[in-house]
N, CA, C, O and CB atoms as a CASP TS submission, in Angstrom:
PFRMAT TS
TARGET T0000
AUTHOR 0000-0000-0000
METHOD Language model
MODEL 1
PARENT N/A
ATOM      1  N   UNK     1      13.976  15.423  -2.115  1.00  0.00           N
ATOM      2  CA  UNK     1      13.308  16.684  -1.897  1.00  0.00           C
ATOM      3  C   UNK     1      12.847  16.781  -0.445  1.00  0.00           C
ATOM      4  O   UNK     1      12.808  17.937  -0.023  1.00  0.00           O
ATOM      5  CB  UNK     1      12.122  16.842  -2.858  1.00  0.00           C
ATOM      6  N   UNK     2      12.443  15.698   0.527  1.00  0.00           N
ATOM      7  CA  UNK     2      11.953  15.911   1.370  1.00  0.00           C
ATOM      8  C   UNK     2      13.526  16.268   2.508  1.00  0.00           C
ATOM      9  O   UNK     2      13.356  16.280   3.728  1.00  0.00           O
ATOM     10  CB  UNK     2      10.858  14.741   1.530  1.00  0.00           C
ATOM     11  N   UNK     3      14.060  16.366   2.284  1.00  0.00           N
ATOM     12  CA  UNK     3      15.538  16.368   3.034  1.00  0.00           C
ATOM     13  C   UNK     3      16.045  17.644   2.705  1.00  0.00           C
ATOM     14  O   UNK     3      16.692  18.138   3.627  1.00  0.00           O
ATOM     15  CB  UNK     3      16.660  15.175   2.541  1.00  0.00           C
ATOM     16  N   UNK     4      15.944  18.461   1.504  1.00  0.00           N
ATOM     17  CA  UNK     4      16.689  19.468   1.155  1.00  0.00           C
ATOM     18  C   UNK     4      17.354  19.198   0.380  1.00  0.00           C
ATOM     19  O   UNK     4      17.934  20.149  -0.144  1.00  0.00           O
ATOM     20  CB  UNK     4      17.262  19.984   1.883  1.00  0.00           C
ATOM     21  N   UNK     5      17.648  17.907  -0.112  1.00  0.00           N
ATOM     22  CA  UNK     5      19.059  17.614  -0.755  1.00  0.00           C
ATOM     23  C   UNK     5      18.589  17.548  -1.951  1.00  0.00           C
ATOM     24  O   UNK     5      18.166  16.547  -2.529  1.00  0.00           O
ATOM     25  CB  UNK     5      19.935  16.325  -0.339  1.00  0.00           C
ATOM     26  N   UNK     6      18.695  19.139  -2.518  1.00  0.00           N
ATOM     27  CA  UNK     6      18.307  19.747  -3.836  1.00  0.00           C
ATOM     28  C   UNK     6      19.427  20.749  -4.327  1.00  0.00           C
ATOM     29  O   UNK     6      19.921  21.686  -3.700  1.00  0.00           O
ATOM     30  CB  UNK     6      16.885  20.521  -3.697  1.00  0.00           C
ATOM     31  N   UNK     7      19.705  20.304  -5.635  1.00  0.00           N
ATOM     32  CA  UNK     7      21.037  21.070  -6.309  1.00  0.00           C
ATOM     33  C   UNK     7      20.165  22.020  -7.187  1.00  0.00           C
ATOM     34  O   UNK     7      20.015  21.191  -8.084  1.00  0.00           O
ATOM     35  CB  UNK     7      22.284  19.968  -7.342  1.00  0.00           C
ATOM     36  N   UNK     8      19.866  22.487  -7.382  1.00  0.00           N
ATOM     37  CA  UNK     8      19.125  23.465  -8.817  1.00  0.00           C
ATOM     38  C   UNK     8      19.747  23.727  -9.757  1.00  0.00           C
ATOM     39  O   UNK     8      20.576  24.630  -9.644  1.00  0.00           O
ATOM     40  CB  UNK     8      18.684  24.805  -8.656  1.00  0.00           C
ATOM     41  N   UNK     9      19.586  23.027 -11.077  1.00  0.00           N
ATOM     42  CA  UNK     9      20.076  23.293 -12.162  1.00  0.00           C
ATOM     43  C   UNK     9      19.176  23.454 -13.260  1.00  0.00           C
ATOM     44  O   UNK     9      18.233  22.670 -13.364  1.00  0.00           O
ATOM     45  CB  UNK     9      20.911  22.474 -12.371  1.00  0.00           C
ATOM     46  N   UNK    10      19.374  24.538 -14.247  1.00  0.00           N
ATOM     47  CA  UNK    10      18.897  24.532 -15.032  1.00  0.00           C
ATOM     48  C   UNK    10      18.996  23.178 -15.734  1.00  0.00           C
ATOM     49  O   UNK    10      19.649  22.252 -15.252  1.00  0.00           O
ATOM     50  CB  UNK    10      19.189  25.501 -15.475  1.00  0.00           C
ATOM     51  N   UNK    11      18.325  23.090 -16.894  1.00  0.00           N
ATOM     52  CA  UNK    11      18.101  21.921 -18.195  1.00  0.00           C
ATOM     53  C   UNK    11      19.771  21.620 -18.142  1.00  0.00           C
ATOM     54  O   UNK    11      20.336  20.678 -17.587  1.00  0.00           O
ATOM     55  CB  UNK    11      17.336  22.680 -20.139  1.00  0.00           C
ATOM     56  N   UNK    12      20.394  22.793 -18.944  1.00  0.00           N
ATOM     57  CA  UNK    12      21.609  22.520 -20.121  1.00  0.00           C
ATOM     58  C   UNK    12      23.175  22.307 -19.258  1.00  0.00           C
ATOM     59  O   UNK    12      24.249  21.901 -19.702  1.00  0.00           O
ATOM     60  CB  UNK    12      21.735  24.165 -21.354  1.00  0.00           C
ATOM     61  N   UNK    13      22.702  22.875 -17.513  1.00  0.00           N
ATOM     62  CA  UNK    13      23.362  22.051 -17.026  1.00  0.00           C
ATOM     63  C   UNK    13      23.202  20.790 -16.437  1.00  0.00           C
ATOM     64  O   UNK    13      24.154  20.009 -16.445  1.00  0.00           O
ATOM     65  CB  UNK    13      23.747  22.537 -16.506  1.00  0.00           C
ATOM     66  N   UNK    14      22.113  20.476 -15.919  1.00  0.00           N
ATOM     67  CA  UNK    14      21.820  18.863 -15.778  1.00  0.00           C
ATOM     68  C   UNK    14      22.352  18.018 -16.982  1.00  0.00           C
ATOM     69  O   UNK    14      23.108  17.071 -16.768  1.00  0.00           O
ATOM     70  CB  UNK    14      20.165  18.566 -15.691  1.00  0.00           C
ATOM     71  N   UNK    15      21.924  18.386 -18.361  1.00  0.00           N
ATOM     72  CA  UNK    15      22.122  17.607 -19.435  1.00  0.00           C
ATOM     73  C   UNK    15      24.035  17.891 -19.142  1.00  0.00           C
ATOM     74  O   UNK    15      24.490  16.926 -18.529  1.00  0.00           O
ATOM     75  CB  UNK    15      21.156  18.243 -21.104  1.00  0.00           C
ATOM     76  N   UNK    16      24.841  18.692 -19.378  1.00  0.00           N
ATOM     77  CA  UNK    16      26.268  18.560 -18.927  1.00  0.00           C
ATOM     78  C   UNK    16      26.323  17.641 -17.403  1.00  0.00           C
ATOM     79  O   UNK    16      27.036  16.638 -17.448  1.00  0.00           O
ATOM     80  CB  UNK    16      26.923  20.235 -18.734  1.00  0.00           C
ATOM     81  N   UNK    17      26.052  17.752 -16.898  1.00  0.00           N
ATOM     82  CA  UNK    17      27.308  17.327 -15.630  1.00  0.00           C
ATOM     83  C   UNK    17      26.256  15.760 -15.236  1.00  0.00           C
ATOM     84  O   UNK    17      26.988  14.928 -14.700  1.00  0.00           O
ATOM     85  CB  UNK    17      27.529  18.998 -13.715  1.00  0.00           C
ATOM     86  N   UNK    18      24.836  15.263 -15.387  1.00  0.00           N
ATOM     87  CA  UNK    18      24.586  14.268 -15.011  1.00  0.00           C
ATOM     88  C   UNK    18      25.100  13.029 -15.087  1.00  0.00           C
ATOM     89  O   UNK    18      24.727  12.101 -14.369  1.00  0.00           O
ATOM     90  CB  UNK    18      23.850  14.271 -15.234  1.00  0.00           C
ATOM     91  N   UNK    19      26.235  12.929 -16.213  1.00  0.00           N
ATOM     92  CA  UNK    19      27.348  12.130 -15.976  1.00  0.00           C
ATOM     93  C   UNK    19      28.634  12.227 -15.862  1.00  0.00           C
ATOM     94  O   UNK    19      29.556  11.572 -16.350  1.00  0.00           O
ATOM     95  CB  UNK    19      27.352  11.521 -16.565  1.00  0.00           C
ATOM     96  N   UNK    20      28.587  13.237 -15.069  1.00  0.00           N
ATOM     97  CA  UNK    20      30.122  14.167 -14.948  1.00  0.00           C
ATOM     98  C   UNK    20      30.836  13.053 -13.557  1.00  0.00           C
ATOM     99  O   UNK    20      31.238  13.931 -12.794  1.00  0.00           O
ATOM    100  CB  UNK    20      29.776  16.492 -14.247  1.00  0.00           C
ATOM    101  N   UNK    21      31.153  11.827 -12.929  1.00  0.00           N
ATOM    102  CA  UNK    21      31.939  11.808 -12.504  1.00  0.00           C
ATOM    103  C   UNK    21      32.409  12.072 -11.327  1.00  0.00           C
ATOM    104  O   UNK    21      32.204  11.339 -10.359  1.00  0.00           O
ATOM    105  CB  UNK    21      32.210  12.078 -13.026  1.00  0.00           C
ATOM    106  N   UNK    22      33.207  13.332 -11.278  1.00  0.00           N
ATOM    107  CA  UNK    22      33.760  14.365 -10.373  1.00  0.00           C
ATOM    108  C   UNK    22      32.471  15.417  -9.825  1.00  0.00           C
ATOM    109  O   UNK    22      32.480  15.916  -8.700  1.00  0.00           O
ATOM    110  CB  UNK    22      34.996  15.240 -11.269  1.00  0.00           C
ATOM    111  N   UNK    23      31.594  15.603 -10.637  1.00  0.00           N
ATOM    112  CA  UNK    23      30.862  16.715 -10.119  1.00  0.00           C
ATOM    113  C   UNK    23      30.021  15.594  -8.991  1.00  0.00           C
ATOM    114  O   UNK    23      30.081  15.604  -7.762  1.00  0.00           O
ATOM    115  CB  UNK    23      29.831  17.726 -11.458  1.00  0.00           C
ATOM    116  N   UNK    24      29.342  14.779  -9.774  1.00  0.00           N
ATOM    117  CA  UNK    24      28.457  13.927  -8.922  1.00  0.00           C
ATOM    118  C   UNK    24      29.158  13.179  -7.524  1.00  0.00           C
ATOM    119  O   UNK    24      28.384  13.260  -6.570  1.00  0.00           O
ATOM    120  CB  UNK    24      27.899  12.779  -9.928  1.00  0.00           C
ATOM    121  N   UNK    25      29.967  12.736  -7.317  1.00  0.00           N
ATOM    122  CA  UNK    25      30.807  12.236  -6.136  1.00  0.00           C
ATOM    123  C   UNK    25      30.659  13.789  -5.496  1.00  0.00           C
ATOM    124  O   UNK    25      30.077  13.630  -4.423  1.00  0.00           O
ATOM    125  CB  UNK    25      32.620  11.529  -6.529  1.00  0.00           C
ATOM    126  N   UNK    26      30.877  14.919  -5.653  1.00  0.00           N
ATOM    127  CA  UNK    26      31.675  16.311  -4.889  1.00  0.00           C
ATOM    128  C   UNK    26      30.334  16.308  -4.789  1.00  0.00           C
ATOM    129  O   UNK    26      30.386  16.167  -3.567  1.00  0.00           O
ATOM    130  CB  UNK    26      32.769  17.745  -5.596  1.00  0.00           C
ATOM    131  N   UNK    27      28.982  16.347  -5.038  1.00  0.00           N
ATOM    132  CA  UNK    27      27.980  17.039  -4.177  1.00  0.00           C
ATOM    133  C   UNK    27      27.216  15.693  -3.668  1.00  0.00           C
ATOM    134  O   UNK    27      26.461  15.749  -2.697  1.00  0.00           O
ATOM    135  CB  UNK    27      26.943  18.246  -5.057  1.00  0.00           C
ATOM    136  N   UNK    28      27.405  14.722  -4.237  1.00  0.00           N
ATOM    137  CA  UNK    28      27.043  13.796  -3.267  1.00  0.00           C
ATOM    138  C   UNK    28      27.640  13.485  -1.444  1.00  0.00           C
ATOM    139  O   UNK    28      27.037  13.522  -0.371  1.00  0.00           O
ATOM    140  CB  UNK    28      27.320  12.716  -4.088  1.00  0.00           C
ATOM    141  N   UNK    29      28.603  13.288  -1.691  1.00  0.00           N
ATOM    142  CA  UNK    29      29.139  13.724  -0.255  1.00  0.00           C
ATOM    143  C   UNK    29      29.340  15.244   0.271  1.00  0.00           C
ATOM    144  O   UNK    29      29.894  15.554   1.326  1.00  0.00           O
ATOM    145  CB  UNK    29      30.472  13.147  -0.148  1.00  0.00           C
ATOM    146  N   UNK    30      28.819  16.058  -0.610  1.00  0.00           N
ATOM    147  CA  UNK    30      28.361  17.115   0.525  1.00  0.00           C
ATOM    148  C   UNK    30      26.993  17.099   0.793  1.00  0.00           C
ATOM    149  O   UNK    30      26.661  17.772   1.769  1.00  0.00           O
ATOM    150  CB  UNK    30      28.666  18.558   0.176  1.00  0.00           C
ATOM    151  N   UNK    31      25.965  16.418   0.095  1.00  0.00           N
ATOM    152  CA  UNK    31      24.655  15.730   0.516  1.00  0.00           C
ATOM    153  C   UNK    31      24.523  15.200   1.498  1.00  0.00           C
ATOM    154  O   UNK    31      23.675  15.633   2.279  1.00  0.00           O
ATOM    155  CB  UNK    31      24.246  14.909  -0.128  1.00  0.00           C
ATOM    156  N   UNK    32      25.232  14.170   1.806  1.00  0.00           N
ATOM    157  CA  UNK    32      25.392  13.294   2.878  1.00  0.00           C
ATOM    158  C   UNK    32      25.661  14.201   3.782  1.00  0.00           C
ATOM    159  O   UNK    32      24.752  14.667   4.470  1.00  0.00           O
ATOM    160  CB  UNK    32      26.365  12.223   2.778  1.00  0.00           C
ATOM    161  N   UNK    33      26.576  14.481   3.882  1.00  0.00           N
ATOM    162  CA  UNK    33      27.140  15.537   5.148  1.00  0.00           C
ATOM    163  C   UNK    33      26.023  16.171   5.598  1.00  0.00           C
ATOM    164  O   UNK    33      25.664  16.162   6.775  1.00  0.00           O
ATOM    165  CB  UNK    33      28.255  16.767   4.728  1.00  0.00           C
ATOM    166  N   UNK    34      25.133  17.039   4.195  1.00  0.00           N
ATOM    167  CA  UNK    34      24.246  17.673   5.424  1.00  0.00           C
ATOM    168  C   UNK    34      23.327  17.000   5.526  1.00  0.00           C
ATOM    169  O   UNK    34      22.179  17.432   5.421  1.00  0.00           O
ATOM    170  CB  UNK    34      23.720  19.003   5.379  1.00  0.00           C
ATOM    171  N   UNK    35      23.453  16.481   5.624  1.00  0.00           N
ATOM    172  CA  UNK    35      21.935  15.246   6.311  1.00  0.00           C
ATOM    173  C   UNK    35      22.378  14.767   7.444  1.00  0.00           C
ATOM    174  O   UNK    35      21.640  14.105   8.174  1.00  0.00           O
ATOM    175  CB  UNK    35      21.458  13.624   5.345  1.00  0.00           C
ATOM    176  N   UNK    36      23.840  15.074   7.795  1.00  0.00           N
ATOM    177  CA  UNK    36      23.634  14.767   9.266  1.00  0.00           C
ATOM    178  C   UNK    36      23.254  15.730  10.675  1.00  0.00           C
ATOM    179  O   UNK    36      23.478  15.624  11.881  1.00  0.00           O
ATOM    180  CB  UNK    36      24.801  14.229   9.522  1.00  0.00           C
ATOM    181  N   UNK    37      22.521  16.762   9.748  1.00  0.00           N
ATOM    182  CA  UNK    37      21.576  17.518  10.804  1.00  0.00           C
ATOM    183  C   UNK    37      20.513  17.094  11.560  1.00  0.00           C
ATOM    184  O   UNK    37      19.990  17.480  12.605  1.00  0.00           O
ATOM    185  CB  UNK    37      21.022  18.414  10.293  1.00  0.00           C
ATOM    186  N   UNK    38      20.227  15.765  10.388  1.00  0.00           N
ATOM    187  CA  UNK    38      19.187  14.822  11.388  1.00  0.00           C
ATOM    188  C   UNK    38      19.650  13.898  12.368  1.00  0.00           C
ATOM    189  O   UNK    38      19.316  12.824  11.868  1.00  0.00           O
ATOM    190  CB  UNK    38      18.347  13.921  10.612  1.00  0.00           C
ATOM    191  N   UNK    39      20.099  13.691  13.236  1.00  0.00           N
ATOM    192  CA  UNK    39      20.733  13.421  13.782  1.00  0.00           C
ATOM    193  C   UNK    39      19.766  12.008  14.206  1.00  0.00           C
ATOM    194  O   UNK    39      20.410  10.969  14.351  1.00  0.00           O
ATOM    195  CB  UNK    39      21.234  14.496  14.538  1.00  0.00           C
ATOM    196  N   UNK    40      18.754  11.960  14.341  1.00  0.00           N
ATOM    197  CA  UNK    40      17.859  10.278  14.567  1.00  0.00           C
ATOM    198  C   UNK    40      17.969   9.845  13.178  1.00  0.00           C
ATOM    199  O   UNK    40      17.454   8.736  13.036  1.00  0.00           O
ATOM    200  CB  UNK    40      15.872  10.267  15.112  1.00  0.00           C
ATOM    201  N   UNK    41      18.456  10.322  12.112  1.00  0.00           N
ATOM    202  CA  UNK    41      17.823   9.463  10.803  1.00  0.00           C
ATOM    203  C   UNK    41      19.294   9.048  10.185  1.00  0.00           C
ATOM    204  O   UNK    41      20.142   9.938  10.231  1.00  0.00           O
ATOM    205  CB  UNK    41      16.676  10.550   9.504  1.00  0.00           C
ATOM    206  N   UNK    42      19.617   7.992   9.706  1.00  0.00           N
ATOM    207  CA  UNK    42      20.749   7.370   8.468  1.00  0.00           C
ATOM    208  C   UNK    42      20.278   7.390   7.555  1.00  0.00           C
ATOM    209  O   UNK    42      19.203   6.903   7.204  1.00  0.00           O
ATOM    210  CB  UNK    42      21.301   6.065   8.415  1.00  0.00           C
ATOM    211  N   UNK    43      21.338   8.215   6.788  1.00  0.00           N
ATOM    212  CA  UNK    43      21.036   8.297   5.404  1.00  0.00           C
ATOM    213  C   UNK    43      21.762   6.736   4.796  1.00  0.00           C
ATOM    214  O   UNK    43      21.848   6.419   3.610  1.00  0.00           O
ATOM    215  CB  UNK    43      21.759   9.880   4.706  1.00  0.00           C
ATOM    216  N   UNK    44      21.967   6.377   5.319  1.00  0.00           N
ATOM    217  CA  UNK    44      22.432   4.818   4.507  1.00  0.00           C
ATOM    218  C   UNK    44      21.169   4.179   4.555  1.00  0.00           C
ATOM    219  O   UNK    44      20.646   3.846   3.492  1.00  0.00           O
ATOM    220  CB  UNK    44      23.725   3.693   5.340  1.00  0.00           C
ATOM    221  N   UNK    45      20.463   3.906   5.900  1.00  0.00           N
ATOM    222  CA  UNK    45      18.839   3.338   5.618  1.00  0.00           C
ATOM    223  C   UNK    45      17.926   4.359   5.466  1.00  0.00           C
ATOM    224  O   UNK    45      16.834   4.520   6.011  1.00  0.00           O
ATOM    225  CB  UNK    45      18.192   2.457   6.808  1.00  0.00           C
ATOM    226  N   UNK    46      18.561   5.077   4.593  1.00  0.00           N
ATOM    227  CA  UNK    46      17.040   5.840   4.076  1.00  0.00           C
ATOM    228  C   UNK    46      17.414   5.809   2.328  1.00  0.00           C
ATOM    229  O   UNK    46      16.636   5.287   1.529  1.00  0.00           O
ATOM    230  CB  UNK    46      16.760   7.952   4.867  1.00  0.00           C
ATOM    231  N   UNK    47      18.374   6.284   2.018  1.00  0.00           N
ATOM    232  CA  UNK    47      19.144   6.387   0.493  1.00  0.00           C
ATOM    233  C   UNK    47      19.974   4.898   0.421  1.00  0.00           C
ATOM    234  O   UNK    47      20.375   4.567  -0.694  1.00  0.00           O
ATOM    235  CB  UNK    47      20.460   7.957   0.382  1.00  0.00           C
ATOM    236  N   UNK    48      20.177   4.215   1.282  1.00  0.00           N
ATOM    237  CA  UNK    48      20.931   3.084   0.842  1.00  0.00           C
ATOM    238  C   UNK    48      22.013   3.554  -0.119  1.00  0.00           C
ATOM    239  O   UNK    48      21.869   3.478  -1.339  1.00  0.00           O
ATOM    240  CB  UNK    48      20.019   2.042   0.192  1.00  0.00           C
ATOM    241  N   UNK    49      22.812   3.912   0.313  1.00  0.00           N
ATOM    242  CA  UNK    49      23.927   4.228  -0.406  1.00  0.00           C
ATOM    243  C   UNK    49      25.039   5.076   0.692  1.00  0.00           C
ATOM    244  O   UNK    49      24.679   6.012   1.407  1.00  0.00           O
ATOM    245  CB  UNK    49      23.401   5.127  -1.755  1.00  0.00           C
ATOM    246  N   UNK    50      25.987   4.702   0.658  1.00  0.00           N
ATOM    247  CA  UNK    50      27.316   5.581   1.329  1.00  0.00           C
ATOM    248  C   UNK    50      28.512   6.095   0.381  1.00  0.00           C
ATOM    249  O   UNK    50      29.455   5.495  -0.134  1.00  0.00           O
ATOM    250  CB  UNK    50      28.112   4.601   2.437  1.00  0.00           C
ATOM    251  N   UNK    51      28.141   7.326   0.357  1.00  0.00           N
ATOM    252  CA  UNK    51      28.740   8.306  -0.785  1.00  0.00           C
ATOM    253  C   UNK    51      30.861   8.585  -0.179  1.00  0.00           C
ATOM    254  O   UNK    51      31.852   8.856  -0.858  1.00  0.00           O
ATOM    255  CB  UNK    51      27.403  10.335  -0.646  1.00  0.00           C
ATOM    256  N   UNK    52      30.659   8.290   1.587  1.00  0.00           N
ATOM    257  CA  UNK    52      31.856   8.150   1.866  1.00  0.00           C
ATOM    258  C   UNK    52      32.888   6.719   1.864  1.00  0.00           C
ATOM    259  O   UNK    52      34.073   6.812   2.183  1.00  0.00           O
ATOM    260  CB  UNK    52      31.744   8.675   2.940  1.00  0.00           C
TER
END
């Protein structure tokens, strides 16, 4: 939340797609991506994780 990196979903789609796979990879790396507006901060040492 403090980043923006907020999808909004209702309930009945969270409950569908939170183990969807394909959906989660496709907005995870468009997450990443925009987080490189911060340009001083890594999202690898901040999320520890590389979605690419």
């Amino acid at each position: 939340m403090k980043y923006g990196l907020i999808l909004p979903l209702c309930r009945n789609c969270h409950s569908r797609y939170q183990n969807d796979k394909k959906f989660n990879d496709y907005w995870h790396k468009k997450g990443q991506a925009a987080f490189e507006t911060y340009p001083n901060l890594k999202f690898i040492d901040i999320f520890k994780k590389n979605y690419f």
